[in-house]
C-alpha positions as a LaTeX table, in Angstrom:
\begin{tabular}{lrrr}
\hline
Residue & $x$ (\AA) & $y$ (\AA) & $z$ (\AA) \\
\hline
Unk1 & $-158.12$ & 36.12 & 39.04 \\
Unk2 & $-156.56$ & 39.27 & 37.77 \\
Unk3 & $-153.39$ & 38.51 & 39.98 \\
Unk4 & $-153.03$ & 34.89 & 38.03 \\
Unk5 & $-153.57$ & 36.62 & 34.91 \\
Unk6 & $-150.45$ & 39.19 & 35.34 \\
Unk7 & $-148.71$ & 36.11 & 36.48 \\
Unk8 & $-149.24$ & 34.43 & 33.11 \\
Unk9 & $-148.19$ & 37.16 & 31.13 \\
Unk10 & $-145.38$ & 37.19 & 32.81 \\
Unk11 & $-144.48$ & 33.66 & 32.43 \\
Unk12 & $-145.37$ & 34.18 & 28.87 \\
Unk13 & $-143.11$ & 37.16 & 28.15 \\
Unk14 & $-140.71$ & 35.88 & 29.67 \\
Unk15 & $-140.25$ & 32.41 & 28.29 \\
Unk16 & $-140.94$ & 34.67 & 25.19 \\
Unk17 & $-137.86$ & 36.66 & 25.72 \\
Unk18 & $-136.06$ & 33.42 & 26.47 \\
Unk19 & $-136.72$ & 31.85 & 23.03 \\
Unk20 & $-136.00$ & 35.09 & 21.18 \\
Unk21 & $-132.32$ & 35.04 & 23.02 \\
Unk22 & $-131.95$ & 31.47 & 21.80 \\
Unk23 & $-132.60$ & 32.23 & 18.28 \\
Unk24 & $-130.45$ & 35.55 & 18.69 \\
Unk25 & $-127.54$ & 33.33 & 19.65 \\
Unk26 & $-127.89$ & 30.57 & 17.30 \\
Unk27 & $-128.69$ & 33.27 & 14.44 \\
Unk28 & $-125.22$ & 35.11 & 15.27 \\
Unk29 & $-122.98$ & 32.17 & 16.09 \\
Unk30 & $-124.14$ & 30.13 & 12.67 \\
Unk31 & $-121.46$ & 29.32 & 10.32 \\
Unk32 & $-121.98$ & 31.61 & 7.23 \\
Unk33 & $-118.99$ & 30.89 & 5.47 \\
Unk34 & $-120.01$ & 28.75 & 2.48 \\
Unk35 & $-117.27$ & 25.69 & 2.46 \\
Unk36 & $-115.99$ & 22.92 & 0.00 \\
Unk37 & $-116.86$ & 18.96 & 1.11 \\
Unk38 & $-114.57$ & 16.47 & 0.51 \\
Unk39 & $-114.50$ & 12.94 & 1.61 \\
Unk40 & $-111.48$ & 10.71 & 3.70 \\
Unk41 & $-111.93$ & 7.49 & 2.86 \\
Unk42 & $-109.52$ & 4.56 & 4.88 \\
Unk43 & $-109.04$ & 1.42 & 6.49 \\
Unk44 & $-107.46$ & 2.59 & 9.30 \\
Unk45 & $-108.41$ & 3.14 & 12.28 \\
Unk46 & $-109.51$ & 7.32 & 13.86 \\
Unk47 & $-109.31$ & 6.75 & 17.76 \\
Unk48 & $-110.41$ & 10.22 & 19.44 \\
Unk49 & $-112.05$ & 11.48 & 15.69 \\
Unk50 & $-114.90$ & 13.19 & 16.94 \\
Unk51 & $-117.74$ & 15.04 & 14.87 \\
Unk52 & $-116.57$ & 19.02 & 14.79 \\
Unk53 & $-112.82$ & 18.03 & 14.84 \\
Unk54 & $-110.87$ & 20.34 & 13.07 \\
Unk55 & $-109.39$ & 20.28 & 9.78 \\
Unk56 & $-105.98$ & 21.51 & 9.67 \\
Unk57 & $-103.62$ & 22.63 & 6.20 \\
Unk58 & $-100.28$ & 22.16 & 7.55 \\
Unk59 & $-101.27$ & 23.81 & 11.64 \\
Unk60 & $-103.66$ & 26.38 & 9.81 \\
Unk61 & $-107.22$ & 26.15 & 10.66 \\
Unk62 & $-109.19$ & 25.36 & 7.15 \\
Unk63 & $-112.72$ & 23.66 & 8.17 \\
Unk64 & $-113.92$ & 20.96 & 10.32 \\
Unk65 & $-115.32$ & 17.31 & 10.59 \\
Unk66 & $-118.62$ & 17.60 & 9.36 \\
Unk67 & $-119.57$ & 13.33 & 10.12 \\
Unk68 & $-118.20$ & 10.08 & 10.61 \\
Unk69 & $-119.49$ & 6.98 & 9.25 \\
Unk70 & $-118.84$ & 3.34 & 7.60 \\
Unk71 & $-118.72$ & 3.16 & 3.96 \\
Unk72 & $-121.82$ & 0.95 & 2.91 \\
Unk73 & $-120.19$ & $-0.08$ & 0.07 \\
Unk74 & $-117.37$ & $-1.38$ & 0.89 \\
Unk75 & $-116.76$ & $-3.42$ & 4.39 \\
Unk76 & $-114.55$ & $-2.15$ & 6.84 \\
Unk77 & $-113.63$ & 1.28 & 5.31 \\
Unk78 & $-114.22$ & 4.48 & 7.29 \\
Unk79 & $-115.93$ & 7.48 & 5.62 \\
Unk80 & $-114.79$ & 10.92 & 6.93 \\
Unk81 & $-116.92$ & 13.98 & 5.94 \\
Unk82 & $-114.90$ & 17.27 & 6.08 \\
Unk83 & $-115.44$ & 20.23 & 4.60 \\
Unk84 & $-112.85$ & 23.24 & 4.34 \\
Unk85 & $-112.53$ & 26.54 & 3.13 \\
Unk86 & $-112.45$ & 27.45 & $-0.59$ \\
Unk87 & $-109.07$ & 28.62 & $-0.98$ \\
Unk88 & $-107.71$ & 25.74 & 0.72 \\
Unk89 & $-104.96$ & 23.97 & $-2.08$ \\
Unk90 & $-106.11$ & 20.90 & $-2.54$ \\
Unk91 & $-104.33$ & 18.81 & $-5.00$ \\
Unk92 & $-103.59$ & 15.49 & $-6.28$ \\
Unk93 & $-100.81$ & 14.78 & $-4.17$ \\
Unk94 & $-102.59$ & 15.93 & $-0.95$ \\
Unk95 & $-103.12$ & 13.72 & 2.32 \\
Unk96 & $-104.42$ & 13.56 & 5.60 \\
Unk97 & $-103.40$ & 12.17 & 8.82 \\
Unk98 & $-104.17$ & 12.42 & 12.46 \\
Unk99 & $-103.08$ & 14.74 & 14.92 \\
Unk100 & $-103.69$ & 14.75 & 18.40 \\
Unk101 & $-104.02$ & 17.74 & 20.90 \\
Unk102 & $-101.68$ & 17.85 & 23.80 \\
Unk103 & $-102.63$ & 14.91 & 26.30 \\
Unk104 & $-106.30$ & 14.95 & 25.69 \\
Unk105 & $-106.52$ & 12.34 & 23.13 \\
Unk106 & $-108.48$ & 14.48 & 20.56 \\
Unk107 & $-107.74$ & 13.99 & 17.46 \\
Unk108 & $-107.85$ & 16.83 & 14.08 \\
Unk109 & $-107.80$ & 16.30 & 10.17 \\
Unk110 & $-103.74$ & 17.30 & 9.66 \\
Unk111 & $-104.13$ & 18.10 & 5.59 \\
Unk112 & $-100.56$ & 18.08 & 3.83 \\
Unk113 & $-98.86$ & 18.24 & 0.20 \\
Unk114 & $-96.20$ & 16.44 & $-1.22$ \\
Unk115 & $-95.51$ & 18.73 & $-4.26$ \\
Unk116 & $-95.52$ & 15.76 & $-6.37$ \\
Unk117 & $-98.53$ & 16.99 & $-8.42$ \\
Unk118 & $-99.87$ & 20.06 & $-8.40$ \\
Unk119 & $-102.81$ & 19.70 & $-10.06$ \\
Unk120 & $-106.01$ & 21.19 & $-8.28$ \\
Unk121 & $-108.90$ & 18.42 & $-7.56$ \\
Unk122 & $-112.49$ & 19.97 & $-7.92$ \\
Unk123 & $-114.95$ & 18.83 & $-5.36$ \\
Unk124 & $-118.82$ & 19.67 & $-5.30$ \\
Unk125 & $-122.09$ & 18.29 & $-2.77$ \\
Unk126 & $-122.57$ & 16.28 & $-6.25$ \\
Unk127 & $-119.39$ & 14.63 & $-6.99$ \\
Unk128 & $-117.39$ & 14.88 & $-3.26$ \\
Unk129 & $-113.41$ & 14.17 & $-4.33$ \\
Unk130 & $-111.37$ & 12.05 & $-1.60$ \\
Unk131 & $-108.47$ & 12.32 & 0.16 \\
Unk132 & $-105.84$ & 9.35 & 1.02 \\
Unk133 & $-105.68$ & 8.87 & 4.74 \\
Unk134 & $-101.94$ & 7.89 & 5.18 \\
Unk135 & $-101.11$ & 5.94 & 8.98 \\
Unk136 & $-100.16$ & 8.54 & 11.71 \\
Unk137 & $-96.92$ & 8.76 & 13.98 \\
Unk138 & $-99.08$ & 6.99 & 16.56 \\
Unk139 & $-100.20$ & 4.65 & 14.27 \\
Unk140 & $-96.40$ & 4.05 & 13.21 \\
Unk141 & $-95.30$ & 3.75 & 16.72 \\
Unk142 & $-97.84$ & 1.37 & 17.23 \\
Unk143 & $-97.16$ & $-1.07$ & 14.50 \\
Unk144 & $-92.88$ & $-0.60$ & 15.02 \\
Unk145 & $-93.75$ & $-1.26$ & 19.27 \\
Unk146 & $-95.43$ & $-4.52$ & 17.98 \\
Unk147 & $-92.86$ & $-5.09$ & 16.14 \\
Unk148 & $-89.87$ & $-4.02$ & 18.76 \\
Unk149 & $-92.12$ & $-5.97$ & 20.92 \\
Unk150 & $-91.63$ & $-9.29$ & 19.03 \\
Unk151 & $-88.31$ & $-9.08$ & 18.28 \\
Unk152 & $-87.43$ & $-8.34$ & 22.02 \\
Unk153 & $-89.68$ & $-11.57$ & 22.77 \\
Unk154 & $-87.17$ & $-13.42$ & 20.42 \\
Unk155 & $-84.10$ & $-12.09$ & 21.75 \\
Unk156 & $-85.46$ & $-13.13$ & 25.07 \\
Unk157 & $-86.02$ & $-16.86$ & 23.80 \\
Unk158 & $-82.64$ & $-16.22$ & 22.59 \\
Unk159 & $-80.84$ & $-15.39$ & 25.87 \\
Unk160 & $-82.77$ & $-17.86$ & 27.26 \\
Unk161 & $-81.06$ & $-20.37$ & 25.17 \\
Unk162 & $-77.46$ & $-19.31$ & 25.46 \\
Unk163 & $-77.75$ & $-18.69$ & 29.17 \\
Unk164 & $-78.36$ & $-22.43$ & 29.98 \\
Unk165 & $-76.80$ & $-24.62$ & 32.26 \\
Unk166 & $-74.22$ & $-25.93$ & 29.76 \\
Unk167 & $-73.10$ & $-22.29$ & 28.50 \\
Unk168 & $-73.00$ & $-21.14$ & 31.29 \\
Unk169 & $-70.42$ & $-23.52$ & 32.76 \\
Unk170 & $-68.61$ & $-22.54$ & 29.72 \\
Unk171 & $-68.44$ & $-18.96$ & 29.64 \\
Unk172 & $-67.57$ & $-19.52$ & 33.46 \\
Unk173 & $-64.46$ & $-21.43$ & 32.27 \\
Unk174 & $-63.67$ & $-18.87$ & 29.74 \\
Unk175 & $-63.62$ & $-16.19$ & 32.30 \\
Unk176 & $-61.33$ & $-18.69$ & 34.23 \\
Unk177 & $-58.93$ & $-18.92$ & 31.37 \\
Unk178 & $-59.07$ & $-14.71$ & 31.11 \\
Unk179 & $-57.90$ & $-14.59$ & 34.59 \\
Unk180 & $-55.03$ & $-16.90$ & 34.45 \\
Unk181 & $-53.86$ & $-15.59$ & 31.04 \\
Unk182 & $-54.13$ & $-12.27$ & 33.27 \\
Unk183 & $-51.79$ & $-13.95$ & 35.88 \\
Unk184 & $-49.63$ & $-15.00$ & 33.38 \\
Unk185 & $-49.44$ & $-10.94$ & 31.69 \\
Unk186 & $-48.77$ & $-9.46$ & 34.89 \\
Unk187 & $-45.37$ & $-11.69$ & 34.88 \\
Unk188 & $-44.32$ & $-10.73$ & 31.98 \\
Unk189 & $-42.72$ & $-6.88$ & 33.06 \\
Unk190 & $-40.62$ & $-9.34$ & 35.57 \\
Unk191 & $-39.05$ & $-11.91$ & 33.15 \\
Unk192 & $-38.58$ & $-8.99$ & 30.62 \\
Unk193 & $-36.80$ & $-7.34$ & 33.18 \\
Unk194 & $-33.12$ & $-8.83$ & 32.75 \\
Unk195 & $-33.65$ & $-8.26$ & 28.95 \\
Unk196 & $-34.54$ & $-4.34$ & 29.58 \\
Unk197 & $-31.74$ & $-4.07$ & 31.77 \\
Unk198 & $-29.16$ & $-5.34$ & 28.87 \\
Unk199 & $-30.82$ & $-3.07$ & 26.07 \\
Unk200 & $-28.37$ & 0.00 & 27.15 \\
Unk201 & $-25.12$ & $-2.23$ & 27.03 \\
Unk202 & $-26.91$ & $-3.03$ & 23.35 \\
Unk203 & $-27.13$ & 0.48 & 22.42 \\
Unk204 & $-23.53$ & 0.97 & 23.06 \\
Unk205 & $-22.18$ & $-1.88$ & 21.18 \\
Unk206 & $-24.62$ & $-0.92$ & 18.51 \\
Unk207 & $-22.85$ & 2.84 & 18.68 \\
Unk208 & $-19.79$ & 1.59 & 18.45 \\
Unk209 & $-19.88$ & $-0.95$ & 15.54 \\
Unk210 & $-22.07$ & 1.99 & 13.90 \\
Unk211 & $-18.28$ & 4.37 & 14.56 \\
Unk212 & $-17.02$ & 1.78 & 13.14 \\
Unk213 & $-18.60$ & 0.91 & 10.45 \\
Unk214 & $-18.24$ & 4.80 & 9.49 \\
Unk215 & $-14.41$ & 4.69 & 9.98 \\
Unk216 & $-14.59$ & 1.52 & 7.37 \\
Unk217 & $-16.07$ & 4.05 & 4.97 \\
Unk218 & $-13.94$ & 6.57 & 5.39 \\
Unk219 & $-11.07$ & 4.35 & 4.56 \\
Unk220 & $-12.93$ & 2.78 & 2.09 \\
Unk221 & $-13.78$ & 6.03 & $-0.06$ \\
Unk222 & $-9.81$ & 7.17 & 0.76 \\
Unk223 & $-8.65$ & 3.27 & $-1.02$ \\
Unk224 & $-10.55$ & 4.11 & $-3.80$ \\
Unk225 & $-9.54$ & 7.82 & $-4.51$ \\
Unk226 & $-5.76$ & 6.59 & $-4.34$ \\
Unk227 & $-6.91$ & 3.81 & $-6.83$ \\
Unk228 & $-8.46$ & 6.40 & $-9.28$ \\
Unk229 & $-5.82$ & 8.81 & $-8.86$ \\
Unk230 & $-3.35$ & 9.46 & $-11.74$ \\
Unk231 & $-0.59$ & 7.64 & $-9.71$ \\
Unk232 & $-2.73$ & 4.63 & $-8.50$ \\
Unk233 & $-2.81$ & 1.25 & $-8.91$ \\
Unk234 & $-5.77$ & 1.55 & $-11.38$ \\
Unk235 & $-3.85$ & 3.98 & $-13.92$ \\
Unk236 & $-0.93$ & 1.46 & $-13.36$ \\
Unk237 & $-2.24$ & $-1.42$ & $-14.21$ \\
Unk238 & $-4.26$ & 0.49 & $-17.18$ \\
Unk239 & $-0.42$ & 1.14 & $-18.22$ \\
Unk240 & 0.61 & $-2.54$ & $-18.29$ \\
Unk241 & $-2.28$ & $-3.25$ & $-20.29$ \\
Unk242 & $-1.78$ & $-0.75$ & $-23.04$ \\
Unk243 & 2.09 & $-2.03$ & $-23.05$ \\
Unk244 & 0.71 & $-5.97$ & $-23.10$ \\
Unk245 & $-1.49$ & $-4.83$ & $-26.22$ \\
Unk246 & 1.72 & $-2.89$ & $-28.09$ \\
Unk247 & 3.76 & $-6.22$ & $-27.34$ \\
Unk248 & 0.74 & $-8.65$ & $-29.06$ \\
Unk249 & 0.69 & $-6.06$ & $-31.45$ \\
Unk250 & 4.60 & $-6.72$ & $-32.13$ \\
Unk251 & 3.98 & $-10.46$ & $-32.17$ \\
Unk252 & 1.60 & $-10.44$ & $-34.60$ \\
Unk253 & 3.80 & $-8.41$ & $-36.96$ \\
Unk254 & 7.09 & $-9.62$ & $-36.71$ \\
Unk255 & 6.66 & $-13.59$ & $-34.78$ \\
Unk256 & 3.63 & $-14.32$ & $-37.20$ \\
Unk257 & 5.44 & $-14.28$ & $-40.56$ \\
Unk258 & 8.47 & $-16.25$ & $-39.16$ \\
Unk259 & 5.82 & $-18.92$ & $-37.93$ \\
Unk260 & 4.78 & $-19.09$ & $-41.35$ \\
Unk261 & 8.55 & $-19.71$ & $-42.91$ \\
Unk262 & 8.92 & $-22.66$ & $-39.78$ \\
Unk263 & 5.54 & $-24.21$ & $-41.02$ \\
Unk264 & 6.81 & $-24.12$ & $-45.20$ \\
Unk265 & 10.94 & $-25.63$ & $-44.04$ \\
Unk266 & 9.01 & $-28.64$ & $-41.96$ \\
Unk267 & 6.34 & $-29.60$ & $-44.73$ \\
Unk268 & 9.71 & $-29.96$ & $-46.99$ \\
Unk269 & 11.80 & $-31.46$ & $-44.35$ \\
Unk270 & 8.86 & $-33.91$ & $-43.88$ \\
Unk271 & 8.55 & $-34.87$ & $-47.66$ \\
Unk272 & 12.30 & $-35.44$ & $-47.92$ \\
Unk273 & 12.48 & $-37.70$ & $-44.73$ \\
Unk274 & 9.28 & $-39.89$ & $-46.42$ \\
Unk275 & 11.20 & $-39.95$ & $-49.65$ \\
Unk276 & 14.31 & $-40.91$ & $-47.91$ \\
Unk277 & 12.49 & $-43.57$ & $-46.08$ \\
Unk278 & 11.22 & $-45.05$ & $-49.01$ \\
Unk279 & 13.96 & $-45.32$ & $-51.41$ \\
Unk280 & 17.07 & $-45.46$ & $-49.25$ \\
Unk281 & 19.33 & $-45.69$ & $-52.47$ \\
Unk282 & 18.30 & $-42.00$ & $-53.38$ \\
Unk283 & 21.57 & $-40.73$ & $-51.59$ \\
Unk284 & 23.41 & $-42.55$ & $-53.99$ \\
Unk285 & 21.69 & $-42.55$ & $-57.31$ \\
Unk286 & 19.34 & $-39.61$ & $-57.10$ \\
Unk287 & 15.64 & $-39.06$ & $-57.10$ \\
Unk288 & 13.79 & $-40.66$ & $-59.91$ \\
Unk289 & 12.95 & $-38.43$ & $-62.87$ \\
Unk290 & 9.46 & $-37.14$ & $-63.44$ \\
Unk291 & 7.10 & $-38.99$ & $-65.79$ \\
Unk292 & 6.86 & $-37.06$ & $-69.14$ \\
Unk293 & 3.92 & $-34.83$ & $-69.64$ \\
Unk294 & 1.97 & $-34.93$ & $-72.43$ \\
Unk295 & 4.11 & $-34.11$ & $-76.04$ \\
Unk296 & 6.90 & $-34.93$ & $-74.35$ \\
Unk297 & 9.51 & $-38.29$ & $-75.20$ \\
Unk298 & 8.38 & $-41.42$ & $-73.30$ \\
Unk299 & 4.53 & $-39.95$ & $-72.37$ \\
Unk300 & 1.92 & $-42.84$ & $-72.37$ \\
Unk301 & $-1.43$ & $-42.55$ & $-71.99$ \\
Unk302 & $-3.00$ & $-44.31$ & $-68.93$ \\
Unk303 & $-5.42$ & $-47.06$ & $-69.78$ \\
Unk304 & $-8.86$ & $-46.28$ & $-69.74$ \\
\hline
\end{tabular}
C-alpha cells in the first residue's frame, strides 16, 4: 500500500508539473500588445485566407487575421476580422489585397495607400471601420486568362473558317502566282542586260553633248560681250536710231509746214476748177460780183 501511495504522488506531481509548464508557456507566449480591429468587407473571393494570416503595411508586419466569416447581412459578402498595431496609418484611401507566400498557397492581408486622402479613419471594438478589398494579381490574371482564353477560342473558330477547303485552294494558287512572278524576276537581270551594257556608250554621248553644250556658252557669253561692247552691233544700231530720231525731228520742222502751204494752194486750185466748171464764160467776162452787204447800193433783204 505504501508503495502505490508514492506512486500516486508521483503521478500527481508530475502531471502537476506538467500543467504548470503549460500555463508557463501559454502565459509567456500570449499576445500582450493591445491592437486596433478593423473589418475587410468584399465580394471576392480569399482562397488560402486562413485564421492567424498576417496583416502586412506595404511587406511590414502590422497584425494578423483575427476570423473569417460571411456577412449576415448582406448575401454573399465576406467579413475579414483583422486587427493591427496602433501606429499603423490607416487612412481613407487605404486598401487591402492578397498576397501569397512563395509556392505554398497561403495567403496574408497586403495593406496599402494611395495618397489620395490622408485623412486618418478611427476604429474601436464598438464602431470597427472597414477596409476596401481591391481584386489581387491572381485574381487579375484569372479574370484576363478567361478572357485570353475566349478570345483565343474565337481566333480558333476564326482560323478554322479561313483555313477551309475553298481558301485554301486559294491561298495555294496565290503562292502559285508568287512563284511564277518569281520566275519571271529572276529574268529580268538577263533582258536588262543589253540595256546595261549600252549605258557607258550613253555616258559618253551624254559627256560630250554636255562639252558641247559648254563650248555653246562660251561662244554665247563671247557674242554677247562683242554686242555690248562700245564698237558692237548693239551701240551701232543704238547710233542709227538716235540719227532716225534727229531726221523725224527735221521732218517735222521743216516738211510739216510745207505740207501745210500744199494743203492751202489745192483747196484754192479746187475752188477755181468748180468755178470754172460751172460758169465756163468766166474766162471771158469775169467772175460775178459779190451781192451787196447790208448799207450798201443794190442790198435786198431776203424774204422771210
Amino acid at each position: 500500500m505504501e508503495n502505490k501511495a508514492h506512486a500516486m504522488i508521483a503521478g500527481i506531481f508530475t502531471i502537476a508539473m506538467l500543467a504548470m509548464a503549460v500555463l508557463a508557456a501559454i502565459w509567456f507566449n500570449r499576445d500582450r500588445e493591445v491592437r486596433v480591429p478593423y473589418q475587410i468587407a468584399t465580394r471576392l473571393s480569399v482562397p488560402g485566407l486562413n485564421p492567424q494570416a498576417a496583416v502586412r503595411y506595404r511587406g511590414l508586419d502590422v497584425g494578423r487575421v483575427d476570423r473569417i466569416g460571411f456577412d449576415p447581412q448582406t448575401a454573399g459578402q465576406i467579413l475579414v476580422d483583422i486587427s493591427v498595431r496602433p501606429d499603423t496609418p490607416i487612412t481613407r484611401s487605404t486598401f487591402a489585397t492578397l498576397g501569397y507566400q512563395g509556392v505554398t498557397g497561403l495567403a496574408y492581408v497586403q495593406l496599402d495607400d494611395q495618397g489620395s486622402d490622408p485623412v486618418r479613419i478611427a476604429s474601436s471594438k464598438q464602431d470597427v471601420a472597414r477596409i476596401e478589398l481591391r481584386p489581387s494579381l491572381l485574381d487579375s490574371l484569372q479574370t484576363r486568362g478567361l478572357a485570353i482564353l475566349g478570345q483565343t477560342e474565337e481566333l480558333t473558330k476564326r482560323l478554322g473558317t479561313l483555313l477551309n477547303d475553298e481558301n485554301q485552294q486559294t491561298i495555294l494558287n496565290a503562292f502559285a502566282n508568287v512563284s511564277r512572278a518569281a520566275v519571271a524576276v529572276e529574268g529580268l537581270p538577263r533582258q536588262l542586260e543589253p540595256a546595261l551594257a549600252a549605258v557607258p556608250a550613253l555616258a559618253g554621248e551624254a559627256q560630250r553633248s554636255l562639252a558641247a553644250l559648254t563650248r555653246l556658252a562660251r561662244n554665247a557669253d563671247t557674242l554677247a560681250t562683242g554686242l555690248q561692247g562700245q564698237e558692237g552691233a548693239i551701240a551701232r544700231v543704238g547710233a542709227a536710231a538716235d540719227d532716225v530720231s534727229a531726221l523725224a525731228d527735221r521732218f517735222t520742222l521743216e516738211v510739216l509746214p510745207l505740207t501745210s502751204d500744199v494743203r492751202g494752194s489745192l483747196r484754192v486750185l479746187n475752188r477755181t476748177l468748180n468755178g470754172l466748171s460751172e460758169r465756163p464764160q468766166s474766162i471771158l467776162f469775169g467772175g460775178p460780183g459779190a451781192r451787196p452787204g447790208p448799207g450798201e447800193t443794190g442790198f435786198a433783204a431776203p424774204n422771210e
